[in-house]
N, C-alpha and C positions, 0 to 999 in steps of 0.2 A: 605504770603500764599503759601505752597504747591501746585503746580499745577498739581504735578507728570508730568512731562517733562521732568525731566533729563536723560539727556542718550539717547532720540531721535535725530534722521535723518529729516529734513527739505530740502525740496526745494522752494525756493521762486522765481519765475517768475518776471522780469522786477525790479530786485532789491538791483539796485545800487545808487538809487534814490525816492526820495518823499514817497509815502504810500508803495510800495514794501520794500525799506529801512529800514522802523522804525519796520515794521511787521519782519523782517530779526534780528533786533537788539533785538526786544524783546525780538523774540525766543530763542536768544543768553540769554540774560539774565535770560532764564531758563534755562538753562545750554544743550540746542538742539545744537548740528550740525546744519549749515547752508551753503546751497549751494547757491551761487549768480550766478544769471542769466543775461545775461546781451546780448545787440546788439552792440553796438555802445562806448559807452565808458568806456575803460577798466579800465581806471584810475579811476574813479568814483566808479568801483567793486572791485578792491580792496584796495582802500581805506576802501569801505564797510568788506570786508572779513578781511583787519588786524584788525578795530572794533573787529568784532566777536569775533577776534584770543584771542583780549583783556581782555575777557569776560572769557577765560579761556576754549572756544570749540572749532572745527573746523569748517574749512571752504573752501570753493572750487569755483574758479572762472571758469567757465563756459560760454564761449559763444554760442548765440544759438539763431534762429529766429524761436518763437514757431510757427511759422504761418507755420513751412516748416515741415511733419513729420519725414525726416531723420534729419534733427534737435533734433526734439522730443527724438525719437529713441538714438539720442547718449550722448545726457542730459543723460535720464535715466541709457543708458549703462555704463555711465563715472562713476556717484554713484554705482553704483553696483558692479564695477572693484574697486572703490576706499572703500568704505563703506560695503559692502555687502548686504544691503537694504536698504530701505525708509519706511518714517512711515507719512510723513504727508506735503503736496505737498501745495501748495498756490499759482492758479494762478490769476498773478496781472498784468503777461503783456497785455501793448493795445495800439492799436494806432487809425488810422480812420482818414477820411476827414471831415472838419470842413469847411463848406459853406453853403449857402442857397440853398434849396431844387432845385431853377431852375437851380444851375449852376452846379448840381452835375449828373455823368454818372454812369452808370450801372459797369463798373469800380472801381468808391468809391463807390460805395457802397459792391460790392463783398469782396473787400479788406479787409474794416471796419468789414465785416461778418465774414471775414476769421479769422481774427488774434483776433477779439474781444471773439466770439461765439464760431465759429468751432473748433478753436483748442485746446478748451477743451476735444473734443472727443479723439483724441490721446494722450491726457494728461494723461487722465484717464486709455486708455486702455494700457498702460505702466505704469504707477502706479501699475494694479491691479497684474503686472507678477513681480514685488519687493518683496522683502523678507521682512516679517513685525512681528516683536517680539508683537503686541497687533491689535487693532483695529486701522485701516487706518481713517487718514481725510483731508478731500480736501475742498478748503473753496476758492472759486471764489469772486475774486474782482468785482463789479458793481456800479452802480451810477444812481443818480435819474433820468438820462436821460431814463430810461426804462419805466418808470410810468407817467412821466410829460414833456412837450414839451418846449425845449428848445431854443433860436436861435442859429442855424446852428449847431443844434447836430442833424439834420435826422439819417442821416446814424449809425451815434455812437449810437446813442437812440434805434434805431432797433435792433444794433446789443446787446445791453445790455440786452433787453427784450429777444433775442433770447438765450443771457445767462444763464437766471434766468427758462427760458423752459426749458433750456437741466439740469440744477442744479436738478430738480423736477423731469426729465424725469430719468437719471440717476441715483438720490439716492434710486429712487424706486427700479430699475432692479436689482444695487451691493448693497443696505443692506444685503441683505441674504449670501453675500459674504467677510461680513466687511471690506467695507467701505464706510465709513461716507461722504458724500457730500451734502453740504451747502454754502452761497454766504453774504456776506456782502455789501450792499449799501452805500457807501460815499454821503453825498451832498456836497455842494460848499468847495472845499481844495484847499486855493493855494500854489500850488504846481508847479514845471517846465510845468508841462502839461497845466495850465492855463494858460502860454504864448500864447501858441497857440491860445488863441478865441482872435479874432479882437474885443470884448466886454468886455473885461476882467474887469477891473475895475467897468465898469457897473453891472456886475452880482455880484461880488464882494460885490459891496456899497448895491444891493437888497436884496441881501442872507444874511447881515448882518440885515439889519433892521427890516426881514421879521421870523426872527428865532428867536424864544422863549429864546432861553436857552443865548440869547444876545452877544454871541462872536461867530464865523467861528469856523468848524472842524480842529479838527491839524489830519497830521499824526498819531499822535498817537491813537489820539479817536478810530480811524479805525484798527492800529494795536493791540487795548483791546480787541475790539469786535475778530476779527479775532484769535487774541491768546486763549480765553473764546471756541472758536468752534472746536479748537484743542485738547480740553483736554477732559479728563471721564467728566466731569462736564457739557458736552453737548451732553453725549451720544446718548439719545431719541430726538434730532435734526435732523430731516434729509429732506432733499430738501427744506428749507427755505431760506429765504433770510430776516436778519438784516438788517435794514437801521439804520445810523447813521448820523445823520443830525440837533442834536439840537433842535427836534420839527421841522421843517421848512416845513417835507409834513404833515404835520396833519393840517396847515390852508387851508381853503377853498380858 
């Protein structure tokens, strides 16, 4: 299927790894440019970025801590010096403190808000000063911690709900100014990120037998979804959030 993609500019957020990763590779495989974003391990981005190379587009290794806006700011400015615009941004970076609500400070939680939520705000407002041959789309990464209580996702949970506010708040203000912003919901992926819950296994075995569709989400389910909200094909989409989960929030 045609998706009409080829020939676009992507930036992926936090993806040199797990669901940023495969959402980066897809892109690739409709013939987009793709910029990897990356903090911490460089090897792991480009490894990602010669993928891409593979694919037969470009690609551009970028570091950068969204959480910081001259960070932000030189993302953007790097594609524009290199590229000359952007057309369709995904962010996927996130981090957060993973504890029970008693042993967590005002601190984690700022943090969690910062890099999970807020830094969608200068995402966006650097996106919208990109040069764009069609209609811009931006498609925020989320997770069922926003809707449902998890253990030891407070902070992360918060800030994911505070996500899917600003998705809504947002596409309202820049439709009129074309661009598209919309948010896709993961539920249980494991992925490097789910090392981190001291529960891991346990949510795992639950999320498994609790989900309709009888198998865990892959990466990729999440990068279909997220690809689908990039294209014409989603155009009258805007401030929604897809959840992809298998069934798993529709039981009581």
């Amino acid at each position: 299927m045609d998706l009409k993609l080829r020939g676009k500019r992507a930036l992926v957020t936090g993806s040199s790894r797990g669901i940023g990763r495969a959402i980066a590779l897809s892109l690739a495989d409709f013939k987009v440019d793709v910029a990897i974003n990356y903090l911490r391990n460089r090897t792991r981005a480009e490894e990602t970025a010669h993928e891409i190379e593979e694919r037969g587009v470009r690609a551009l290794v970028l570091k950068g801590n969204v959480a910081k806006p001259d960070h932000v700011e030189h993302l953007f400015s790097s594609i524009g010096d290199s590229w000359g615009g952007l057309d369709i941004v995904v962010s996927n970076a996130a981090s957060g403190v993973l504890r029970p609500a008693r042993e967590l400070t005002l601190h984690h939680f700022d943090w969690s808000m910062h890099i999970n939520a807020a830094a969608l705000l200068p995402i966006t407002q650097q996106f919208l000063e990109m040069d764009s041959e069609s209609e811009k789309a931006l498609v925020a990464v989320s997770s069922l911690g926003a809707l449902r209580a998890i253990p030891n996702y407070t902070a992360v949970g918060a800030s994911k709900a505070a996500l899917e506010s600003m998705v809504r708040h947002l596409a309202a203000e820049f439709a009129p100014e074309g661009l598209r912003i919309n948010a896709v919901s993961a539920g249980t992926v494991d992925t490097d990120a789910l090392l981190h819950f001291p529960n891991r296994e346990e949510l795992l075995d639950s999320a498994l037998k609790r989900t309709p569709a009888g198998r865990l989400v892959h990466p990729q389910d999440v990068a279909n979804v997220a690809i689908f909200l990039c294209t014409q094909y989603a155009s009258m989409i805007h401030g929604q959030t897809l959840i992809v989960d298998g069934g798993y929030s529709i039981l009581a």
